[in-house]
C-alpha atoms as a printed R data frame, in Angstrom:
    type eleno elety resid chain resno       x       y       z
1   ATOM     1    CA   UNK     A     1 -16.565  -9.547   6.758
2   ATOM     2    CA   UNK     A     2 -17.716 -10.588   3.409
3   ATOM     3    CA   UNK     A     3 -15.751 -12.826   0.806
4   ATOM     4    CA   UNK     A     4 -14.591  -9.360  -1.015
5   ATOM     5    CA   UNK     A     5 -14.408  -6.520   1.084
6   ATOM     6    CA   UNK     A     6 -16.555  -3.899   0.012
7   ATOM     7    CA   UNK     A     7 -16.726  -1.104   2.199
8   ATOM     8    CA   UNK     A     8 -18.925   1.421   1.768
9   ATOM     9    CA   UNK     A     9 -17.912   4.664   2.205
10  ATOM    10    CA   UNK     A    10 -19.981   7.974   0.675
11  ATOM    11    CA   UNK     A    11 -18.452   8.291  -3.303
12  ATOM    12    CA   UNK     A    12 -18.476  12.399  -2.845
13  ATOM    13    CA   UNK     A    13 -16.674  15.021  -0.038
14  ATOM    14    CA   UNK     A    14 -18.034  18.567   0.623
15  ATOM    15    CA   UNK     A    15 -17.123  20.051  -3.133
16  ATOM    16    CA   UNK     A    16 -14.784  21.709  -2.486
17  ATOM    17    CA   UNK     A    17 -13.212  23.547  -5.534
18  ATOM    18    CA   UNK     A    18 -10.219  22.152  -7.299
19  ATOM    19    CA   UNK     A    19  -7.727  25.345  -6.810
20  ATOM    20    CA   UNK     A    20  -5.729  24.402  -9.972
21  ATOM    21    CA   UNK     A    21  -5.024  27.164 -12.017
22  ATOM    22    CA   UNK     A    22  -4.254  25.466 -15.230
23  ATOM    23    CA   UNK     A    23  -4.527  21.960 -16.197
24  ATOM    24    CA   UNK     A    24  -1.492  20.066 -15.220
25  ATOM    25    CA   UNK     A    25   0.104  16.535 -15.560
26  ATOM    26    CA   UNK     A    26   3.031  14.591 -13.333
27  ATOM    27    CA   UNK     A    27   4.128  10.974 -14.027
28  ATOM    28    CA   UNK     A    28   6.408   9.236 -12.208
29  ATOM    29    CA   UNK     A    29   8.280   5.685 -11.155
30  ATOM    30    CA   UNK     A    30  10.851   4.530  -8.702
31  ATOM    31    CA   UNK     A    31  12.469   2.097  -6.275
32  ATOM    32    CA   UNK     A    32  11.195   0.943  -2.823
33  ATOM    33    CA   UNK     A    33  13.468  -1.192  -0.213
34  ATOM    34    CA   UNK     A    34  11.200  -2.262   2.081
35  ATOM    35    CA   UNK     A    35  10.940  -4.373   5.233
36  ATOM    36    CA   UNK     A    36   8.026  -6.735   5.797
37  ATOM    37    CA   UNK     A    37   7.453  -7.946   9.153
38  ATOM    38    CA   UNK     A    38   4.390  -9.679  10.992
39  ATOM    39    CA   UNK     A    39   1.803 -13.014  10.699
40  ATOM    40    CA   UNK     A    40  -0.311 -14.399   9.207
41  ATOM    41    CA   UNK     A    41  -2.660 -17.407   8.874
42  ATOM    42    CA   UNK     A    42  -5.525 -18.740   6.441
43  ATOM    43    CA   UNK     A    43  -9.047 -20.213   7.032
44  ATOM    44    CA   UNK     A    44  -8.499 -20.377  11.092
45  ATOM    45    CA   UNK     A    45  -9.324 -17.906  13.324
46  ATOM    46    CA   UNK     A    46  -7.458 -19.319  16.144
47  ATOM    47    CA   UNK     A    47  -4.272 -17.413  16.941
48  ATOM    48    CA   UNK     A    48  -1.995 -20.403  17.702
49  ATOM    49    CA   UNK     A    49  -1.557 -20.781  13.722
50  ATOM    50    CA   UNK     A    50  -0.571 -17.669  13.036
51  ATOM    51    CA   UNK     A    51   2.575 -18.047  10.583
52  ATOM    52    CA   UNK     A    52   5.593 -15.435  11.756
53  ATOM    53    CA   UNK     A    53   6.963 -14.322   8.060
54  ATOM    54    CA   UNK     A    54   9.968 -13.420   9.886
55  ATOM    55    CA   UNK     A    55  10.971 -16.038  12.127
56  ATOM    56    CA   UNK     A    56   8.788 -19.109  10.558
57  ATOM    57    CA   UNK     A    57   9.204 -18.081   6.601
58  ATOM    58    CA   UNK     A    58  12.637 -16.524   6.673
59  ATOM    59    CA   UNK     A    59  11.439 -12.934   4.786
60  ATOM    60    CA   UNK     A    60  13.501 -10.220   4.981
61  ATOM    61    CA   UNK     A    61  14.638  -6.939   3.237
62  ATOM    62    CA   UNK     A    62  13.153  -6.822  -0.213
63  ATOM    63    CA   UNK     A    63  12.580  -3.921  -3.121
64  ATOM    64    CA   UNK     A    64   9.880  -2.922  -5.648
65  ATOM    65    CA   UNK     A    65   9.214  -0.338  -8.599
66  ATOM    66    CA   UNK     A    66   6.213   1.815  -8.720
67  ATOM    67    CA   UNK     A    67   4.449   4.091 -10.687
68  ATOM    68    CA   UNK     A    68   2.151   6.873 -10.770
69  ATOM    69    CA   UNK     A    69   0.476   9.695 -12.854
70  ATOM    70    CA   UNK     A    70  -1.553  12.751 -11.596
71  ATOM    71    CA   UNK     A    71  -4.291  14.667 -13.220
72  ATOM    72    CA   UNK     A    72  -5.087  18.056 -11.686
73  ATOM    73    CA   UNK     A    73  -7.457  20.656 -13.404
74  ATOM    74    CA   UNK     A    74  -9.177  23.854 -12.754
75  ATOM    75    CA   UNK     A    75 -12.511  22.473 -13.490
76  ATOM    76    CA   UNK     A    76 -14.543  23.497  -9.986
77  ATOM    77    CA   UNK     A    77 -16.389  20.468  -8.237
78  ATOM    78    CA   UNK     A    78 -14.858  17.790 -10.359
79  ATOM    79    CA   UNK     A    79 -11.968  16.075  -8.087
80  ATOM    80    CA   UNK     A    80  -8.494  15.871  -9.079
81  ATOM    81    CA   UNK     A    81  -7.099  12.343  -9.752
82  ATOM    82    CA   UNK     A    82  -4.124  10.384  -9.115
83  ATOM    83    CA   UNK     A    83  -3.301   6.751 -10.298
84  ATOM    84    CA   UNK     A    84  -0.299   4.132  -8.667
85  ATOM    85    CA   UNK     A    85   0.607   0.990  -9.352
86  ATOM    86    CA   UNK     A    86   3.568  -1.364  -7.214
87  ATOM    87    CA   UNK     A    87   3.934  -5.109  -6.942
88  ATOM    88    CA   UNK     A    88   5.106  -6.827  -3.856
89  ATOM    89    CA   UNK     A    89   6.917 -10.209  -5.297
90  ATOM    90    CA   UNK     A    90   9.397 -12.088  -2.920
91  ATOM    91    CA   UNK     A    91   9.996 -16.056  -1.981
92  ATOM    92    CA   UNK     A    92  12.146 -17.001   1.085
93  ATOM    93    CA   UNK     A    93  12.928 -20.282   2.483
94  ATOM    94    CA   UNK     A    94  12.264 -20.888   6.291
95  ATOM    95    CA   UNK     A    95  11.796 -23.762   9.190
96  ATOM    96    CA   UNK     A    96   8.581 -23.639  11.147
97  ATOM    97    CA   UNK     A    97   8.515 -23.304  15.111
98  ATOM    98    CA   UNK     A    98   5.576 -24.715  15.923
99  ATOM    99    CA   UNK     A    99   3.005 -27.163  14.415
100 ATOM   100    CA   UNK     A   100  -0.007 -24.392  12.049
101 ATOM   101    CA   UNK     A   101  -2.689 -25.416  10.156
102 ATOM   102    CA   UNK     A   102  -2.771 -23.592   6.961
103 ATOM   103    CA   UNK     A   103  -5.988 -23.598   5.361
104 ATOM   104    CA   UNK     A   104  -6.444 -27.145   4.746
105 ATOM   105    CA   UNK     A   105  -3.133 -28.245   5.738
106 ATOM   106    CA   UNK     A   106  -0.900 -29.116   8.412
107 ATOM   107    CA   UNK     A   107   2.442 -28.216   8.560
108 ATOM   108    CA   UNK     A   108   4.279 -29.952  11.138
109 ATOM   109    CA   UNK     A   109   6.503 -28.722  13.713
110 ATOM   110    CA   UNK     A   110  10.648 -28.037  12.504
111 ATOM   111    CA   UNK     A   111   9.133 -28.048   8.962
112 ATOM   112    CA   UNK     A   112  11.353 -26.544   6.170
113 ATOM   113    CA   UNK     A   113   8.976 -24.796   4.008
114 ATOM   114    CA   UNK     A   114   9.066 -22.452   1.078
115 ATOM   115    CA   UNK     A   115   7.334 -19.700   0.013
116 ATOM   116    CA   UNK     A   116   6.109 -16.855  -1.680
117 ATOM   117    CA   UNK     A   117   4.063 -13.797  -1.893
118 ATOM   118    CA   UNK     A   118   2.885 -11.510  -4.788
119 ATOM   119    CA   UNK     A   119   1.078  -8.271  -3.633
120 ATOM   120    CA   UNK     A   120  -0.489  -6.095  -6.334
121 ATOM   121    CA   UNK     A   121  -1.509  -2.810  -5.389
122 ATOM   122    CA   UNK     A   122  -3.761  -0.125  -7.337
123 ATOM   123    CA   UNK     A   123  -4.895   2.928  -5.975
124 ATOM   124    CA   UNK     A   124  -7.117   5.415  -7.887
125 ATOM   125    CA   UNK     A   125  -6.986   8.635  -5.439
126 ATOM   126    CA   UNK     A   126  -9.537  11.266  -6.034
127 ATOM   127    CA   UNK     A   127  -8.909  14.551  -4.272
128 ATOM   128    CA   UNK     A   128 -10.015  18.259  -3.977
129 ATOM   129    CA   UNK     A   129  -6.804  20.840  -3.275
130 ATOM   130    CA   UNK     A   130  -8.230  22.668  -0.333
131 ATOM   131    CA   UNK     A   131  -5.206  25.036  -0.446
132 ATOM   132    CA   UNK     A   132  -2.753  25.208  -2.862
133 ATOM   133    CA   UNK     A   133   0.124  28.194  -2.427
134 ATOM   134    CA   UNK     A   134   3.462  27.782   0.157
135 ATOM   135    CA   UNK     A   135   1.343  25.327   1.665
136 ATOM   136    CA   UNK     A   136  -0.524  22.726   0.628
137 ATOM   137    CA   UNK     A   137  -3.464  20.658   1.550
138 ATOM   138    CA   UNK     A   138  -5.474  17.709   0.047
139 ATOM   139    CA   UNK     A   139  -8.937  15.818   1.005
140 ATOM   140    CA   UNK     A   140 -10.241  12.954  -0.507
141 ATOM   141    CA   UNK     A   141 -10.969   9.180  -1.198
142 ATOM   142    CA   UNK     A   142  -8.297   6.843  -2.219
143 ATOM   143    CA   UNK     A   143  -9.935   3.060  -3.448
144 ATOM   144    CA   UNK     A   144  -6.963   0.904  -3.050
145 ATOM   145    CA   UNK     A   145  -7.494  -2.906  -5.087
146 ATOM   146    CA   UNK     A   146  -5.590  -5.261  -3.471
147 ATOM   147    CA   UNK     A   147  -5.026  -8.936  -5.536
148 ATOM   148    CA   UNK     A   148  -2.604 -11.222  -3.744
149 ATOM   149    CA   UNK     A   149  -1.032 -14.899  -3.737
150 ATOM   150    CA   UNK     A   150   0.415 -16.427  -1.159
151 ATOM   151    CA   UNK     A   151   1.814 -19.988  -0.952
152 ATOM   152    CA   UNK     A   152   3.836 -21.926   1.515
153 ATOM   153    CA   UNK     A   153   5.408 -25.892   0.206
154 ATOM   154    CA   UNK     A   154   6.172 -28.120   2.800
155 ATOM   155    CA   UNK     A   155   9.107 -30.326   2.856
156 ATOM   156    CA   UNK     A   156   6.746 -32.968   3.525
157 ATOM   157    CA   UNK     A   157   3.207 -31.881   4.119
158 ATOM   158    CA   UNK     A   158   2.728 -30.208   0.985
159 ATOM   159    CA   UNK     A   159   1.128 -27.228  -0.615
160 ATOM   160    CA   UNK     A   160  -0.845 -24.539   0.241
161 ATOM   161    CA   UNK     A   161  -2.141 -20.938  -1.727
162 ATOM   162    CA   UNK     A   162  -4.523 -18.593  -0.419
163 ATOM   163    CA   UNK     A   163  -5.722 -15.808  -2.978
164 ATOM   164    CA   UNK     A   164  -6.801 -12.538  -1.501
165 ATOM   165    CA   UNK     A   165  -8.918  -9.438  -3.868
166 ATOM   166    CA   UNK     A   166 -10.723  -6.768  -3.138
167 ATOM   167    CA   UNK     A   167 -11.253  -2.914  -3.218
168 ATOM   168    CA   UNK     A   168 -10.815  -1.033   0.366
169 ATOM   169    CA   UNK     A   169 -11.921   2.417   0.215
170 ATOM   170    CA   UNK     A   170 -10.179   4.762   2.279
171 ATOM   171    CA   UNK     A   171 -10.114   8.445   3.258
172 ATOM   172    CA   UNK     A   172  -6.933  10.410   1.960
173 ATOM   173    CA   UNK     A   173  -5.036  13.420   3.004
174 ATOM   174    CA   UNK     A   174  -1.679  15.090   1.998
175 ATOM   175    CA   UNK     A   175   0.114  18.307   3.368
176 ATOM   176    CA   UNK     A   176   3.087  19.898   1.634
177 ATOM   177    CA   UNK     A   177   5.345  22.827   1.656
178 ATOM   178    CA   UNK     A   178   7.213  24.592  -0.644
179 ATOM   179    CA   UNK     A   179  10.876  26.587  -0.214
180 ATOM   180    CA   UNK     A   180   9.907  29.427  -2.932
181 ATOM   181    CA   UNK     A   181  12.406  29.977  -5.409
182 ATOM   182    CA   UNK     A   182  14.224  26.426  -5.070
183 ATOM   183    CA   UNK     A   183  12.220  23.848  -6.586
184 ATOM   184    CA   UNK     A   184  12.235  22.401  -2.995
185 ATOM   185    CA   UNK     A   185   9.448  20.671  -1.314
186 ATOM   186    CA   UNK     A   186   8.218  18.305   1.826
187 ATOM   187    CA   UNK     A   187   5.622  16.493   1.685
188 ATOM   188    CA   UNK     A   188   3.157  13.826   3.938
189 ATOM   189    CA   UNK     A   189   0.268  11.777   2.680
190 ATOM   190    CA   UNK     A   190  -1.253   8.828   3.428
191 ATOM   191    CA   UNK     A   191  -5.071   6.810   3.730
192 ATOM   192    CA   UNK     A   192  -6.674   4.964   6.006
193 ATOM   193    CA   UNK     A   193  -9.508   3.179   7.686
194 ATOM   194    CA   UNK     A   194 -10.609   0.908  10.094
195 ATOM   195    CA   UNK     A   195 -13.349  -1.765   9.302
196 ATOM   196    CA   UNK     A   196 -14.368  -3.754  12.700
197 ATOM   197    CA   UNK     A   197 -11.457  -5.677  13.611
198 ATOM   198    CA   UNK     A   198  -9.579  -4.937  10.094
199 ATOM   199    CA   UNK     A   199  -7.626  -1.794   9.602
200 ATOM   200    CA   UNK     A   200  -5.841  -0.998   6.355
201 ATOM   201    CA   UNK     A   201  -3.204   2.563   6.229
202 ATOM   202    CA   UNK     A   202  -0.711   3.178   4.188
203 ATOM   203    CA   UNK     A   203   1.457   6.694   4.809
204 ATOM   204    CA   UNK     A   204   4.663   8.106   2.930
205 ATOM   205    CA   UNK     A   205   6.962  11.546   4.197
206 ATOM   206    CA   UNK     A   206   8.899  12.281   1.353
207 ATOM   207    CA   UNK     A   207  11.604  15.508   0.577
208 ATOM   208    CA   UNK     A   208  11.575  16.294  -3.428
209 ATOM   209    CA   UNK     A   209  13.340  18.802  -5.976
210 ATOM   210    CA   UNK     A   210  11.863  19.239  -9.235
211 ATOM   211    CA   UNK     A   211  14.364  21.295 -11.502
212 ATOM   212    CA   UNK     A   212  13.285  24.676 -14.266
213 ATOM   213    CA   UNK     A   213  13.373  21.860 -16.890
214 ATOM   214    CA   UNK     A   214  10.365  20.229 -14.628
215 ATOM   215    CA   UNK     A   215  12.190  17.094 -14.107
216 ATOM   216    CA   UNK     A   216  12.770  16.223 -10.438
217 ATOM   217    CA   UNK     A   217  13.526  13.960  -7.631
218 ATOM   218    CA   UNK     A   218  11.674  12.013  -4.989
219 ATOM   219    CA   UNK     A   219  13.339  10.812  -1.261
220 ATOM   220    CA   UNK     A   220  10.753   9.743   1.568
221 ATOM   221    CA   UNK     A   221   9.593   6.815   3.233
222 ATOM   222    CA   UNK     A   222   6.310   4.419   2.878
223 ATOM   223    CA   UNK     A   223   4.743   2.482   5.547
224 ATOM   224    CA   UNK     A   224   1.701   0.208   4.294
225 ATOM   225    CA   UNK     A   225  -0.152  -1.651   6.807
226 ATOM   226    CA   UNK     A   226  -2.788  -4.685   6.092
227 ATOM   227    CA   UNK     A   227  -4.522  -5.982   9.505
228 ATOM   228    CA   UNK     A   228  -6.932  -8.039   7.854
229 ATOM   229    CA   UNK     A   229  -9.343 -10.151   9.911
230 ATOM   230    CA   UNK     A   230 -11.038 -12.747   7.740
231 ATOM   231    CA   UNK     A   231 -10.423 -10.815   4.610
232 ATOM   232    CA   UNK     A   232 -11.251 -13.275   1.571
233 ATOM   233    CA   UNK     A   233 -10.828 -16.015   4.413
234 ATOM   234    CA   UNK     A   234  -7.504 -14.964   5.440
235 ATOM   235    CA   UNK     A   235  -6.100 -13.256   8.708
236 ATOM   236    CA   UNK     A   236  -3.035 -11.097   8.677
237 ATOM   237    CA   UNK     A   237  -1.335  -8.550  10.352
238 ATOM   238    CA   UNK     A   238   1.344  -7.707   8.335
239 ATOM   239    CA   UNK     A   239   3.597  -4.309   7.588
240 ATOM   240    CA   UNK     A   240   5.984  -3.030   4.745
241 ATOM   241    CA   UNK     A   241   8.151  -0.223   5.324
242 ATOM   242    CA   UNK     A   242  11.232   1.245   4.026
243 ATOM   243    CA   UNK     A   243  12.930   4.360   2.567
244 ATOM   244    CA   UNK     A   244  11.953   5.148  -1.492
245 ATOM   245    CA   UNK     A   245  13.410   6.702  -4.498
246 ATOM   246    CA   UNK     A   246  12.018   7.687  -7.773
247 ATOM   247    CA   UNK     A   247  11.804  10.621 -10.525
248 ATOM   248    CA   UNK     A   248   9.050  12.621 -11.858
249 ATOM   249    CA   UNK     A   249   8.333  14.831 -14.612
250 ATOM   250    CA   UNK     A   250   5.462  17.611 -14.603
251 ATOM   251    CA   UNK     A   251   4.234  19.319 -17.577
């Protein structure tokens, strides 16, 4: 794969009409605890250095905000558009099993090493409501930029960072339904794709209420999944996952 993963992927669906009867506007921000589990390894493509971020680097449970704002319209052939932002930022403290090489280091055997990990997602979904009544469907593309920094500091081999960035387009779909008369709702949505050996989803089943005064309430769960295979000259296989909470306001 190239340096930055560009992946092309053709910028226009079937127009399908937006089904929006009125212009309409939701914003909203909450809380993810999430799990991260999985390996990883930089600037070697041999397995034996893969780095457990368990069991070598000590992660564990960690938590996140997030935002988001949606644009839907009843303009027909122009796609609907939703925005998110979250930022994975955690440091743990570990002892390494086995002797790795880490990009241009080697960290020896029974190791203590620290380290940490900032993950800065943006996606810019844009969509087409293919039905929009008791049930709901979406189609579309969802460009997810991903810009992240990870080090490990060895007690006594030293220092290592290895900065990944890129945009990975991705196809995107999301089914709801609504309880009429309640301000009750379930929804499912998530993108994906599959690049040669690198694969990239990321999925969320939520339950919400939005209230007459068009504030509401969010409850689901996100999985996001990066298998990268020589992605910006790193290798990972690495998952998030975890239950989420949030509010949002529609107007």
């Amino acid at each position: 794969m190239n340096k930055k993963l560009m992946v092309s992927l053709p910028l226009l669906l079937s127009p399908f009409p937006g089904l929006a009867d009125v212009l309409g506007v939701e914003v909203g921000a909450g809380g993810w605890a999430y799990d991260i589990s999985g390996t990883a390894r930089y600037k070697t493509k041999d397995s034996a250095n893969d780095i457990d971020v368990n069991q070598d680097l000590g992660y564990d449970d960690d938590s996140l905000g997030y935002i988001y704002a949606v644009l839907e319209h009843p303009v027909p052939l122009l796609p609907n558009i939703r925005i998110s932002y979250a930022n994975v930022d955690s440091n743990a403290s570990g002892t390494l099993r086995n002797t790795v090489i880490y990009g241009d280091i080697i960290f020896n055997a029974n190791e203590n090493v620290r380290s940490s990990v900032e993950l800065k997602q943006t996606d810019v979904t844009l969509y087409y409501e293919v039905l929009d009544n008791v049930v709901s469907l979406d189609l579309g593309l969802n460009a997810k930029y991903i810009d992240s920094k990870a080090e490990i500091r060895g007690e006594t081999s030293g220092s290592e960072s290895a900065d990944v960035s890129g945009w990975v387009p991705m196809l995107y779909a999301a089914v709801g339904g609504d309880l009429p008369f309640t301000g009750l709702a379930v929804n499912a949505e998530g993108s994906l794709i599959q690049y040669q050996d690198s694969k990239f989803y990321d999925y969320s089943i939520s339950a919400r209420y939005t209230s007459p005064w068009r504030l509401g309430v969010d409850v689901g769960y996100r999985a996001i999944k990066l298998d990268l295979d020589d992605f910006d000259d790193s290798f990972a296989d690495v998952e998030f996952d975890g239950p989420y909470a949030g509010l949002h306001l529609s107007f």
